[in-house]
C-alpha positions in Angstrom: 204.6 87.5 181.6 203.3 90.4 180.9 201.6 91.6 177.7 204.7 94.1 176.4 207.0 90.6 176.8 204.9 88.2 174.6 204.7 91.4 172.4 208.3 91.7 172.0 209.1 88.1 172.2 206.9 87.5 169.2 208.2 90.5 167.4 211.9 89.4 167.9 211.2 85.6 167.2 209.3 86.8 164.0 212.3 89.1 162.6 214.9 86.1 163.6 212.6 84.3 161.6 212.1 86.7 158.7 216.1 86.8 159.2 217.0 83.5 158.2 214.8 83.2 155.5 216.2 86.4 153.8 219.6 84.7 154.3 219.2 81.2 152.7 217.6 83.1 149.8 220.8 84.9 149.6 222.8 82.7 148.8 225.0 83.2 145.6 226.4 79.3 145.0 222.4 78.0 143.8 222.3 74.5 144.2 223.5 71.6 141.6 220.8 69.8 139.1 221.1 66.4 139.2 220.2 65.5 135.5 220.0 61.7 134.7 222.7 60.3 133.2 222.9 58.9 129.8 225.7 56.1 131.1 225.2 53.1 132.6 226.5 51.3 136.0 228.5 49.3 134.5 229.7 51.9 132.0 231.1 53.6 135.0 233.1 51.0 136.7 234.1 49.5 132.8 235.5 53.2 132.7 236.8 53.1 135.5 238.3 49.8 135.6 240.4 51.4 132.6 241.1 54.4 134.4 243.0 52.2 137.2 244.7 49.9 134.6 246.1 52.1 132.1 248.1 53.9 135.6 246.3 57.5 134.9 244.7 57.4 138.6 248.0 56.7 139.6 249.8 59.6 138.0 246.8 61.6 139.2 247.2 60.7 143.1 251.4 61.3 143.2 252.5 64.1 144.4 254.6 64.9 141.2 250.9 64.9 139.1 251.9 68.5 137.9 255.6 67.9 137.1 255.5 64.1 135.5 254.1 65.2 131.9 255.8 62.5 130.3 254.6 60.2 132.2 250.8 61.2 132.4 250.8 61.9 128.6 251.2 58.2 128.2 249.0 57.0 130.4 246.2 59.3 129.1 246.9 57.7 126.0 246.9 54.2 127.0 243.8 55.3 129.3 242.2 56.2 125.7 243.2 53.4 123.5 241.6 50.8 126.3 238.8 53.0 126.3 238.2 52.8 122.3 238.8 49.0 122.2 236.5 45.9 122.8 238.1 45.5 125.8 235.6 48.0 127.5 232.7 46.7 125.7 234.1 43.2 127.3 234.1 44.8 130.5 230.7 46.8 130.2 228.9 43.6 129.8 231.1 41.8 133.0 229.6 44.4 135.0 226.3 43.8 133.7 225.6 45.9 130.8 224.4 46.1 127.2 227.8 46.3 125.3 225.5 47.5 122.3 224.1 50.6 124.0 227.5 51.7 125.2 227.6 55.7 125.0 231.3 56.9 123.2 230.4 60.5 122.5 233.4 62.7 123.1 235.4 60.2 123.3 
């Protein structure tokens, strides 16, 4: 090769190079944080333990999710009423938990 080739090929590798790098700083979705959580394992499957039972992830995965009001109106209810009673607390500690730390805000 002669000197002009390595020239150019170094030239061109460099501004495919300097290329890429301008594009994956462009890019306008920016990346998640991952904050810690401030809920437990077993608060998770507790939750969604009630999530399955009180029939709301069943209303969620039918087809007529958008058109069956009535019926997802009472399971969100049902979903809320487990979610307030000892019955989670009952299942936060089956899974493992501290029923005595368990986190209800917003809820």
């Amino acid at each position: 090769m002669s000197t002009k080739n390595i020239i150019a090929v170094a030239l061109l590798a460099s501004a495919a190079l300097a290329s890429g790098a301008a594009m994956a700083n462009d890019n306008p979705h920016t990346q998640p944080v991952n904050t810690p959580s401030q809920v437990s394992r077993a608060e998770v499957l507790a939750d969604l333990e009630i999530y399955r039972e009180s029939g709301l992830a069943a209303v969620e995965q039918t087809e007529t999710y958008g058109y069956d009001v009535q019926r997802r109106s009472q399971a969100q209810a049902k979903y809320e009423q487990l979610r307030r009673s000892p019955y989670y607390a009952k299942l936060v500690q089956r899974f493992g938990g501290d029923a005595s730390k368990i986190n209800v805000a917003g809820r």
